[in-house]
C-alpha positions in Angstrom: 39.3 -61.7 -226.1 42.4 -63.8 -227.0 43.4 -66.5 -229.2 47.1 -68.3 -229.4 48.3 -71.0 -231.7 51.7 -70.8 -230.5 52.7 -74.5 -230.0 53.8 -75.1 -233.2 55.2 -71.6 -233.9 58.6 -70.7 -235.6 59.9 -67.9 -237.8 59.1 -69.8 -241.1 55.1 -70.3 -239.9 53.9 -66.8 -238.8 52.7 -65.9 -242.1 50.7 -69.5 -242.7 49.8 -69.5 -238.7 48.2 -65.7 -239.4 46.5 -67.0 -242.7 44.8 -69.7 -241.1 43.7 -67.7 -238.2 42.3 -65.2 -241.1 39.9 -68.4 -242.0 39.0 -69.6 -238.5 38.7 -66.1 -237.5 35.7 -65.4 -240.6 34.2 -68.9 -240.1 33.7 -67.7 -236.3 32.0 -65.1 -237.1 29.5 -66.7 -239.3 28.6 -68.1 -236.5 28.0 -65.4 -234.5 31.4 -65.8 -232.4 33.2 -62.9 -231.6 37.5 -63.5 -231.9 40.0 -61.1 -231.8 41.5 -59.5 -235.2 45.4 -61.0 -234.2 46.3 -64.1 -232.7 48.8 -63.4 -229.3 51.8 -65.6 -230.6 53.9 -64.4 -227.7 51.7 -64.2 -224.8 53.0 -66.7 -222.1 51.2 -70.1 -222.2 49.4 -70.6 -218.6 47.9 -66.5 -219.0 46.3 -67.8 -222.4 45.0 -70.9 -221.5 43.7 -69.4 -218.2 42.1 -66.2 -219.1 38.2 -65.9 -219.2 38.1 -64.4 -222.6 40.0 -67.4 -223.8 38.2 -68.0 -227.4 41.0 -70.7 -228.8 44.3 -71.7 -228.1 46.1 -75.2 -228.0 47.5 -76.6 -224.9 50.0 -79.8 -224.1 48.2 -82.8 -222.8 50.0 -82.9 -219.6 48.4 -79.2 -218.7 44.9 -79.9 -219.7 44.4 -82.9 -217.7 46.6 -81.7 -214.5 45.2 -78.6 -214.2 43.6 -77.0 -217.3 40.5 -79.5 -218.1 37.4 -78.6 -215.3 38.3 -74.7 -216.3 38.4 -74.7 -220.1 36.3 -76.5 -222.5 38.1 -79.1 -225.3 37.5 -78.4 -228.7 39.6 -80.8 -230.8 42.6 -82.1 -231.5 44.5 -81.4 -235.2 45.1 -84.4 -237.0 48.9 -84.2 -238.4 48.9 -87.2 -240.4 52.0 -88.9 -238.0 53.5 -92.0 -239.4 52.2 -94.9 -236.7 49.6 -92.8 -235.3 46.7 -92.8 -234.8 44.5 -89.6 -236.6 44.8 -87.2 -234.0 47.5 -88.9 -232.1 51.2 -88.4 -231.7 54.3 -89.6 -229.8 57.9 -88.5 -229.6 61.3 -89.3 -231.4 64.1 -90.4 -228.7 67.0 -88.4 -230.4 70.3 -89.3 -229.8 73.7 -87.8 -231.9 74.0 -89.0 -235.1 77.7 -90.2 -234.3 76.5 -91.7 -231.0 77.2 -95.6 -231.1 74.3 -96.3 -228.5 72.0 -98.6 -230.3 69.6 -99.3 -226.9 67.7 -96.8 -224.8 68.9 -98.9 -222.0 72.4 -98.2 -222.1 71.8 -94.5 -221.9 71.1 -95.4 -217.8 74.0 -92.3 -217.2 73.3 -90.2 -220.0 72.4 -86.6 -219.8 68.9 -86.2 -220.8 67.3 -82.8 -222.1 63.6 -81.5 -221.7 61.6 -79.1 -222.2 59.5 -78.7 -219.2 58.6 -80.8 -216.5 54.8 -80.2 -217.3 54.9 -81.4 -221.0 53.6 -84.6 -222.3 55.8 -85.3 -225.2 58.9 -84.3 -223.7 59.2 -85.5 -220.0 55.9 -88.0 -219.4 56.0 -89.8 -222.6 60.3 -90.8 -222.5 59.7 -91.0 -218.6 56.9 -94.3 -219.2 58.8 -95.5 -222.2 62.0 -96.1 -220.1 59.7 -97.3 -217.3 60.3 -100.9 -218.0 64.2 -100.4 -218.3 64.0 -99.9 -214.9 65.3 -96.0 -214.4 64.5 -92.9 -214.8 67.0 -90.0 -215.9 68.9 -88.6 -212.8 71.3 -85.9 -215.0 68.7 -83.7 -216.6 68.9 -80.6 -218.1 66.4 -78.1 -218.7 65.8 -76.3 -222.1 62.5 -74.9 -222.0 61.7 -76.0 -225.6 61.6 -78.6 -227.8 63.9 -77.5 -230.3 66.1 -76.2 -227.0 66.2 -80.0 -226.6 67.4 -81.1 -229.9 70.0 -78.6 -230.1 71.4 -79.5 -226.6 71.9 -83.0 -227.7 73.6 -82.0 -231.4 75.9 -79.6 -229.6 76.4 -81.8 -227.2 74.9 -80.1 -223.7 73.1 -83.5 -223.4 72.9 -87.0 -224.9 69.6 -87.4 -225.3 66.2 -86.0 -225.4 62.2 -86.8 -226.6 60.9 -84.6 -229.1 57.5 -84.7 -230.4 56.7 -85.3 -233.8 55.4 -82.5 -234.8 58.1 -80.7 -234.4 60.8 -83.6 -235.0 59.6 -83.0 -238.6 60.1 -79.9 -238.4 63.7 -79.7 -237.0 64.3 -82.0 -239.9 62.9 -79.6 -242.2 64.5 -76.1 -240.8 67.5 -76.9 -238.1 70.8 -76.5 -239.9 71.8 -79.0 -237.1 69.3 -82.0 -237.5 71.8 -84.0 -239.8 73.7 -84.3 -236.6 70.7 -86.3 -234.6 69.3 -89.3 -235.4 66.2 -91.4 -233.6 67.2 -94.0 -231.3 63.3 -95.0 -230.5 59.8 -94.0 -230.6 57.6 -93.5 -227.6 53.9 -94.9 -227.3 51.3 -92.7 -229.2 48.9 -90.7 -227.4 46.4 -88.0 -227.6 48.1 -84.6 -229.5 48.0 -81.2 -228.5 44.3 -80.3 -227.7 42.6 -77.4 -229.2 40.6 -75.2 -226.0 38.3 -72.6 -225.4 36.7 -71.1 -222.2 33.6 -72.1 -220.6 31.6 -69.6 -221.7 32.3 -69.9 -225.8 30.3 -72.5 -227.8 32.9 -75.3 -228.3 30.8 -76.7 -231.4 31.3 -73.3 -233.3 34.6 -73.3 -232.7 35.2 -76.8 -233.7 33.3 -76.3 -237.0 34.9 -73.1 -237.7 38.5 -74.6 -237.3 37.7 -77.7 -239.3 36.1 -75.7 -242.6 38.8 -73.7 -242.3 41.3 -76.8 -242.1 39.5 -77.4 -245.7 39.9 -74.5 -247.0 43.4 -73.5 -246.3 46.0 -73.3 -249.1 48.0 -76.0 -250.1 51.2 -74.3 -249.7 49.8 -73.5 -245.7 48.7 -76.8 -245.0 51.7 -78.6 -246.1 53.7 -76.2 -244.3 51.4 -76.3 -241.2 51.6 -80.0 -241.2 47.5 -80.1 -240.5 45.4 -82.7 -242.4 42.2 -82.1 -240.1 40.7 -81.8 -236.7 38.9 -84.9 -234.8 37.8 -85.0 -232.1 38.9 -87.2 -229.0 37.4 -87.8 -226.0 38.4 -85.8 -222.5 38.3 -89.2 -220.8 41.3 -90.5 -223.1 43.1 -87.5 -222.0 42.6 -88.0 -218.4 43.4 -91.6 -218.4 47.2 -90.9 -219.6 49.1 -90.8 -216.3 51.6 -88.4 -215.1 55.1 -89.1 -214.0 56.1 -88.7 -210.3 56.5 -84.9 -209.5 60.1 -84.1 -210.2 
């Protein structure tokens, strides 16, 4: 068995991402679903989300409808209570350098432009449709392999520019040292957040309900820290129908 809610993760969450996993972990097995004791924080990504004795984890949208979403079976999505979204929902922040006199998305045609990975919804599909109708896409791109890798790119200037999702925008704002040095330049287009899995063989229903009373019984301190007002659920076909960018 294995279990992952590393999306989200950084030094200052362990401790509230192992408490919650504590409640969703007791609320399983009141309903006679077997978890594992730990969650795997540091296992890589695609070996969680693939394994058989996947019994939760939460995936990018870009994965689960490219490749993940006729193997594993959706959950949920958590509900972050994002400004302009949606319950359930999120988009990115375009982020720029504070000092940066650029007031237009357009006129960053030349810029360099950091992401994540090629494979990830809020950092390369979303800023790749929202410059769609500007009529180019970034050709000096520079890869950072995570989101706050992106934002600190930009502030230390490795790159002008870069789309970070809101989620963890707020939390760069909250922990970076180097946030004051970024500011948002736009907003992409909300879409369906990160999207809670399980295998095919686990009851999806259990799960759900186990996550979302423990979502209502987490401490205060936790779920403000967590950022996590709920879980809703959205349907796969809203997933599917957000497209992808051309292969890069």
């Amino acid at each position: 068995m294995i279990a992952s809610l590393m999306m989200y993760q950084r030094p200052e969450l362990v401790d509230a991402h192992k408490r919650f996993w504590v409640l969703i972990r007791k609320h399983l097995a009141a309903l006679d679903v077997d978890s594992p004791k730990e969650l795997s924080q540091e296992a890589e990504e695609f070996s969680v989300w693939n394994s058989p004795d996947l019994v939760l984890s939460q995936t990018c949208g870009m994965p689960y409808r490219t490749w993940l979403h006729d193997n594993v079976q959706l959950v949920g999505t958590p509900d972050y209570g994002l400004e302009n979204c949606p319950a359930g929902y999120y988009r990115s922040a375009i982020v720029v350098r504070a000092d940066d006199k650029r007031t237009d998305v357009a006129l960053y045609r030349d810029a360099v432009f950091a992401y994540n990975q090629t494979f990830s919804q809020s950092g390369y599909a979303a800023p790749y449709w929202h410059l769609r109708p500007c009529g180019f896409w970034f050709q000096n791109r520079l890869q950072s392999n995570q989101h706050v890798g992106s934002a600190r790119f930009v502030a230390d200037g490795r790159a002008d520019i870069a789309a970070i999702d809101a989620v963890t925008w707020r939390n760069v704002m909250k922990y970076e040292p180097f946030a004051d040095q970024l500011r948002v330049l736009d907003w992409t287009a909300p879409t369906p957040g990160l999207p809670l899995i399980t295998s095919a063989r686990i009851d999806a229903t259990k799960v759900y309900d186990a996550i979302s009373t423990a979502v209502s019984q987490l401490d205060r301190g936790d779920q403000s820290a967590l950022g996590i007002k709920g879980v809703v659920k959205i349907a796969k076909e809203k997933y599917l129908r957000v497209p992808n960018p051309p292969a890069a």
